[in-house]
Structures are given as structure tokens and as C-alpha cells.
C-alpha positions as protocol buffer text, in pm:
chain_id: "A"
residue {
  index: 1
  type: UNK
  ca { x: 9116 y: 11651 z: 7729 }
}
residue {
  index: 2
  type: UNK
  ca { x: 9174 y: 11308 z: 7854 }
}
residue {
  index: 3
  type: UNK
  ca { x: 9405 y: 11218 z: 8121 }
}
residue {
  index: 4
  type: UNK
  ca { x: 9697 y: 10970 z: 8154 }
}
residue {
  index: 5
  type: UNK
  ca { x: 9532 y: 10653 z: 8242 }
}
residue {
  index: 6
  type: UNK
  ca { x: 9256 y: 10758 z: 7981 }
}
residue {
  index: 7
  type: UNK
  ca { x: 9499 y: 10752 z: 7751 }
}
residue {
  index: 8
  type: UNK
  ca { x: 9628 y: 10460 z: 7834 }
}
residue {
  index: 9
  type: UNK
  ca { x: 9297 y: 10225 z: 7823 }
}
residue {
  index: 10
  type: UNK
  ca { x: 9254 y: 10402 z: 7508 }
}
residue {
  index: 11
  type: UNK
  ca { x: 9609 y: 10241 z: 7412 }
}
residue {
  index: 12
  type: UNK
  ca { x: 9513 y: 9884 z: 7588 }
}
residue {
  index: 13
  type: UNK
  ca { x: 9232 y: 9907 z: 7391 }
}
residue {
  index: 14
  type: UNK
  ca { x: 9413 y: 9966 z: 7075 }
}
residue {
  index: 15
  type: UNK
  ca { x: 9656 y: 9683 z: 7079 }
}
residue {
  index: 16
  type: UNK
  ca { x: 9376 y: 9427 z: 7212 }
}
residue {
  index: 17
  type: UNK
  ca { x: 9163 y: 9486 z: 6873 }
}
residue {
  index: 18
  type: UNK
  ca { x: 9485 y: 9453 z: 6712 }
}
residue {
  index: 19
  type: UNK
  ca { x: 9615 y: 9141 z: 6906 }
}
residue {
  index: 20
  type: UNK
  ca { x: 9325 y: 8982 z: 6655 }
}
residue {
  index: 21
  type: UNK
  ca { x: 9435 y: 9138 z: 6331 }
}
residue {
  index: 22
  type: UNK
  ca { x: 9709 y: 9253 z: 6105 }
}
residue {
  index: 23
  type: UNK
  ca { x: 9503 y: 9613 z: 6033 }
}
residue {
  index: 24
  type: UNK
  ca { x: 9650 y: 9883 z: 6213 }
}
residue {
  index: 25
  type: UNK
  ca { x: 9402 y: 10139 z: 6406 }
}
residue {
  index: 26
  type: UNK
  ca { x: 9547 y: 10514 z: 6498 }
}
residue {
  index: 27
  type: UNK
  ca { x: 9325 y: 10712 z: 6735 }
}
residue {
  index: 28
  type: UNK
  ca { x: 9368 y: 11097 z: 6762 }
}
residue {
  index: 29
  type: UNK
  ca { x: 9248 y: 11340 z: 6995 }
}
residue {
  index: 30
  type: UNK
  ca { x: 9245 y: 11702 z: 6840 }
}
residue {
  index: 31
  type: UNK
  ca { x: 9238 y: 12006 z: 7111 }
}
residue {
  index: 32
  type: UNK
  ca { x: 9019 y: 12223 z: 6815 }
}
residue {
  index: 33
  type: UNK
  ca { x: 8854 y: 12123 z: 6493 }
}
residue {
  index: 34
  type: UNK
  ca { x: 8739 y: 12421 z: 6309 }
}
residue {
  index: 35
  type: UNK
  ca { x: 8642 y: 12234 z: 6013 }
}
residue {
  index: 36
  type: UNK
  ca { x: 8435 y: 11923 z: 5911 }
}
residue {
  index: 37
  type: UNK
  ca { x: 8579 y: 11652 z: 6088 }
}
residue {
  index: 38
  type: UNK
  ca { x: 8576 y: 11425 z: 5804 }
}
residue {
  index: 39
  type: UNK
  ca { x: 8809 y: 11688 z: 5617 }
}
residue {
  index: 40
  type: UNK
  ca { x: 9025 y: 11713 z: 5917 }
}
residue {
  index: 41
  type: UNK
  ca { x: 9060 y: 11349 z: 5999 }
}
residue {
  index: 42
  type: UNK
  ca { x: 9117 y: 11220 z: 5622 }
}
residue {
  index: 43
  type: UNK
  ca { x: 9428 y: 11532 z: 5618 }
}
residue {
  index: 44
  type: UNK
  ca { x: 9568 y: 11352 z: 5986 }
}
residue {
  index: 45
  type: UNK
  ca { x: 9558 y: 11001 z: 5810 }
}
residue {
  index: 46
  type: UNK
  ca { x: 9745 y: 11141 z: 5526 }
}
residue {
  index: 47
  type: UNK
  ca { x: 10002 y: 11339 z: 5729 }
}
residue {
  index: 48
  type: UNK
  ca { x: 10025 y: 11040 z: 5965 }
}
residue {
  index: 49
  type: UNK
  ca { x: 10122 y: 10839 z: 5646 }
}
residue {
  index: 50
  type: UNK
  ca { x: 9823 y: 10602 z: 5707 }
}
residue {
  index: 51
  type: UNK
  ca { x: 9798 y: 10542 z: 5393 }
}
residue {
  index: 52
  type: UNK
  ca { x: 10154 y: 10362 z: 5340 }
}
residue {
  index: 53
  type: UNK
  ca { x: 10066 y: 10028 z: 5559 }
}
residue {
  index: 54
  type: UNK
  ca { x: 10151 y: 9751 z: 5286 }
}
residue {
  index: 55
  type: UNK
  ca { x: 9826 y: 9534 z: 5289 }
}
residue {
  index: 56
  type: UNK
  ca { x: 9582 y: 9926 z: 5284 }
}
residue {
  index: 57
  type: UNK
  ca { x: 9446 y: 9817 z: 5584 }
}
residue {
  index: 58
  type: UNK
  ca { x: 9494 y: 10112 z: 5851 }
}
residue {
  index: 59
  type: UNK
  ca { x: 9218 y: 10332 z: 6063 }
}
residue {
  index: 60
  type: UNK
  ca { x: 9166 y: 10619 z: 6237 }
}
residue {
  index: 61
  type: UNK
  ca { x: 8914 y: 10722 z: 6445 }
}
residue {
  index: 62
  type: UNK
  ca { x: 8954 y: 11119 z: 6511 }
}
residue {
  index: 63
  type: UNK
  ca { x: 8729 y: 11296 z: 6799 }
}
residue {
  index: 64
  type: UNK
  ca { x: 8776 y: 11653 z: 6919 }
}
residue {
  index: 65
  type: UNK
  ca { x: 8583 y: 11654 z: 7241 }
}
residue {
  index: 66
  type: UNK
  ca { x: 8519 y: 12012 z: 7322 }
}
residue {
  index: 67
  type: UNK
  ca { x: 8399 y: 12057 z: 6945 }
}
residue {
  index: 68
  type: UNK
  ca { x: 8197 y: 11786 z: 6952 }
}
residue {
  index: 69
  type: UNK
  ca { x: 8337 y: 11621 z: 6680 }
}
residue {
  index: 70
  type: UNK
  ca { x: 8433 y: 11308 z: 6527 }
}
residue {
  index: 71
  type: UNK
  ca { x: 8559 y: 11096 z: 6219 }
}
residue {
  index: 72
  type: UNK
  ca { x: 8664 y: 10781 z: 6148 }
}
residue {
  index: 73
  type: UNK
  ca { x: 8838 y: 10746 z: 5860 }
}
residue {
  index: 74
  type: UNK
  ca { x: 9000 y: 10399 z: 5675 }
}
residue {
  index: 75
  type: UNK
  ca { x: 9211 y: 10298 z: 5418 }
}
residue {
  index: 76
  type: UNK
  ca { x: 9154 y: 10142 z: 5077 }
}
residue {
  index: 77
  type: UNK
  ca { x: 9132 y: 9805 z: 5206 }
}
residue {
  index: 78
  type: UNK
  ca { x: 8887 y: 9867 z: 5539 }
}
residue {
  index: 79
  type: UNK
  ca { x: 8625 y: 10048 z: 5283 }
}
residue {
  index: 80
  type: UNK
  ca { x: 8585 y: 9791 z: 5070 }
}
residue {
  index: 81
  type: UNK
  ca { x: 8529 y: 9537 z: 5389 }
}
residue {
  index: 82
  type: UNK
  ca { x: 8248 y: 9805 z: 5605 }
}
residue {
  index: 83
  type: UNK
  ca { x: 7930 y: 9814 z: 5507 }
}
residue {
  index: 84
  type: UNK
  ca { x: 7701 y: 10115 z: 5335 }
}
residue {
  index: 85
  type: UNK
  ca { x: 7692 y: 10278 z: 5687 }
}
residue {
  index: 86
  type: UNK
  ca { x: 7937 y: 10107 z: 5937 }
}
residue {
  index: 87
  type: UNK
  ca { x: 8124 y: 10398 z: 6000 }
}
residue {
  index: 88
  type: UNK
  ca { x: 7790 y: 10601 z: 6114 }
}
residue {
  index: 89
  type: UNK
  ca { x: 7738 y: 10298 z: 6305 }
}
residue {
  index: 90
  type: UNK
  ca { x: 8058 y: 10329 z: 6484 }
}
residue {
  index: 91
  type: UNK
  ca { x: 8055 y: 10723 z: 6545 }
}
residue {
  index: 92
  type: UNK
  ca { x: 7665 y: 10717 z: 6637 }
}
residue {
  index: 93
  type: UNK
  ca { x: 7772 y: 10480 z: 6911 }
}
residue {
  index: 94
  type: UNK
  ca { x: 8070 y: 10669 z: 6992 }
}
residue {
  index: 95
  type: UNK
  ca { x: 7876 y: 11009 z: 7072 }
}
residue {
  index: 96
  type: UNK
  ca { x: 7647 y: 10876 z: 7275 }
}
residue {
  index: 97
  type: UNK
  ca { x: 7922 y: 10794 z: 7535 }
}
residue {
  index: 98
  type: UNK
  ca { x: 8041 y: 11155 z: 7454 }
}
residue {
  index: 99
  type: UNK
  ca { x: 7702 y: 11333 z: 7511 }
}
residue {
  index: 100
  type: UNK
  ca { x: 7741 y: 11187 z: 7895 }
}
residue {
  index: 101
  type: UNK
  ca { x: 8103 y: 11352 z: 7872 }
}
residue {
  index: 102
  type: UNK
  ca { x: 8273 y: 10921 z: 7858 }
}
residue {
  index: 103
  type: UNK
  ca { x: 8505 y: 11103 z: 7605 }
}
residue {
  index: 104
  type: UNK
  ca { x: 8737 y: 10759 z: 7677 }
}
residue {
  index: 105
  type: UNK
  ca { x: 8459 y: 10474 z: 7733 }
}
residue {
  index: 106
  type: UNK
  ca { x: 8333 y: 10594 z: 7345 }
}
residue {
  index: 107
  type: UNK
  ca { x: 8679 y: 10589 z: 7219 }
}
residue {
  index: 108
  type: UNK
  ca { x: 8724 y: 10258 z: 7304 }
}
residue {
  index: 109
  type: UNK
  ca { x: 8433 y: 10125 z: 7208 }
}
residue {
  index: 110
  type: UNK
  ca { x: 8453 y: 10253 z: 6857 }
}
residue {
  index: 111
  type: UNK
  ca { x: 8795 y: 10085 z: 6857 }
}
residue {
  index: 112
  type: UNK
  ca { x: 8644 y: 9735 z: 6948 }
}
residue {
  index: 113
  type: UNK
  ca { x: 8393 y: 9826 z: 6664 }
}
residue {
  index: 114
  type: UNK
  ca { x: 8656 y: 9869 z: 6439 }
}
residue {
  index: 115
  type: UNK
  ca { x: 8850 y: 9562 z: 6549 }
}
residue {
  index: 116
  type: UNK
  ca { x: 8544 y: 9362 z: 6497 }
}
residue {
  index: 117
  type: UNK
  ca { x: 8513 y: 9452 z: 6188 }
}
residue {
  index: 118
  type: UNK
  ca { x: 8865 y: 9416 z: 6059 }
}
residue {
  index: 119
  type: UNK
  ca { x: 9000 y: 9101 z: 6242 }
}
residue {
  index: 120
  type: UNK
  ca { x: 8723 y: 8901 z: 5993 }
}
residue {
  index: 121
  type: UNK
  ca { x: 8875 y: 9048 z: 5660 }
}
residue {
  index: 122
  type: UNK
  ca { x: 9220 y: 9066 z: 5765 }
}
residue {
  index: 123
  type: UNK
  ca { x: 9283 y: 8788 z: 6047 }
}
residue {
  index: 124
  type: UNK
  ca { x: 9656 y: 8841 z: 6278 }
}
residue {
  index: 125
  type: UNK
  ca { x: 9957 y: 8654 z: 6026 }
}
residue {
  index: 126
  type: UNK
  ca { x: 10222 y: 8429 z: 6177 }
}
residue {
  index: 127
  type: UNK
  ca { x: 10483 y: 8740 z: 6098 }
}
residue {
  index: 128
  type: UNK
  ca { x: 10251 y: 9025 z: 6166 }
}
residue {
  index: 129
  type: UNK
  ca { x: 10464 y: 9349 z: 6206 }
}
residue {
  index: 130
  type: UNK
  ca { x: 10278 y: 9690 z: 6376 }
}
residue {
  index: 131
  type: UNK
  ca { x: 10360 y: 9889 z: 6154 }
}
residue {
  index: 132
  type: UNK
  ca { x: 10205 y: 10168 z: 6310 }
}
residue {
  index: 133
  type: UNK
  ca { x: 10249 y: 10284 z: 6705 }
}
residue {
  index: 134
  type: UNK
  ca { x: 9978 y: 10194 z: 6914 }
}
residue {
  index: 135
  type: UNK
  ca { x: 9999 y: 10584 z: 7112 }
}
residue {
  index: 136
  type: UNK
  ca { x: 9685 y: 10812 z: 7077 }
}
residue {
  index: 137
  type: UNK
  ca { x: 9807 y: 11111 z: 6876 }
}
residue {
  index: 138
  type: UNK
  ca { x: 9711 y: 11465 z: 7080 }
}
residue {
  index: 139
  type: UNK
  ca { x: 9668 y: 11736 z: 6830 }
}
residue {
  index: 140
  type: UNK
  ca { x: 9703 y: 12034 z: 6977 }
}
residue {
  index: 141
  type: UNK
  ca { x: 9631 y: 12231 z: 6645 }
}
């Protein structure tokens, strides 16, 4: 999987896309997925209670490396603002960082994606709160 100071640019990277916004992005890292990783990631934003941020503006990009695998999944409010295709956009650019095995240089990158996408519909408030941590979730599942 990825190492500690993977982990931690993955984090940097986290709260730098959301140093520009008031949407929250979760990243998680899943040891196995066994099923379609769309299934799997929209059942981690539920049981991560993604779904509870007050303006419906959360995401969260899943990837299980050694399955090859990834999702990204968002909220009510980060549909309606990506465009017919953005998230293919995002994970097409994110496996081609993970087909040269730069599990951590993709995650990032679909982070800044994401950030670039939601710091125009929902720009950082005076009284912005994270509501959600900023840590990348290992699933060991």
C-alpha cells in the first residue's frame, strides 16, 4: 500500500484543494475490492456519513491499488456542478499514474482535479468549518 510520507502528501494535498473551498474531499485506500468499485466506494461514502456535510458538497475518491481499482464518488451538490463525464476524466487521469505503479502522484492529482472543480461552485466562506478530517481512510476490508 502506500507508505507514511505517501500518505501524508496525499493529506497536504487534501487540505490545499480545500484551502480554496468549503467542499470537503475524503480519499480512501482499500487493501481488497472484490466488487465494482463504484458499488464499493458509494457504500464507504455512506458509512463515512459523507452524505451529512450541510451545504451536499463532499467527495471521495476510492482506489484499491493491487485490484486495480478506482471510484470517485460525490455528493448531491458536486453532481450537479461536474460535467457529463468529469469523473471519467478524473479516474482516466488517475490510472495512468497507477499503470506506472505512482499509486500516490495519481491520488493527488485526482484530488487537485476535484478541487478545481469544486472551489468554482462552492468558493472557501469567511466561517468555513472542515467538517470532515483531512486523513486518508485505509480499508483494510
Amino acid at each position: 500500500m502506500l507508505n507514511q510520507e505517501e500518505l501524508n502528501r496525499i493529506v497536504e494535498s487534501i487540505r490545499a484543494a480545500e484551502s480554496q473551498t468549503s467542499a470537503e474531499i475524503r480519499v480512501c485506500v482499500a487493501r481488497k475490492c472484490k466488487q465494482n468499485p463504484l458499488d464499493a466506494a458509494y457504500r464507504k461514502f455512506k458509512q463515512l456519513k459523507m452524505d451529512t456535510t450541510a451545504l451536499r458538497n463532499s467527495v471521495l475518491i476510492y482506489v484499491a491499488p493491487n485490484d486495480h481499482k478506482a471510484a470517485v464518488v460525490g455528493d448531491s451538490g458536486i453532481d450537479e456542478a461536474a460535467k457529463e463525464g468529469f469523473w471519467d476524466l478524473v479516474l482516466d487521469d488517475m490510472l495512468s499514474y497507477f499503470k506506472d505503479e505512482r499509486i500516490c502522484d495519481g491520488i493527488c492529482q485526482g484530488v487537485e482535479k476535484v478541487g478545481e472543480l469544486i472551489k468554482a461552485r462552492y468558493p472557501v466562506m469567511k466561517d468555513d468549518v472542515n467538517e470532515l478530517c483531512d486523513e486518508v481512510i485505509l480499508d483494510e476490508e
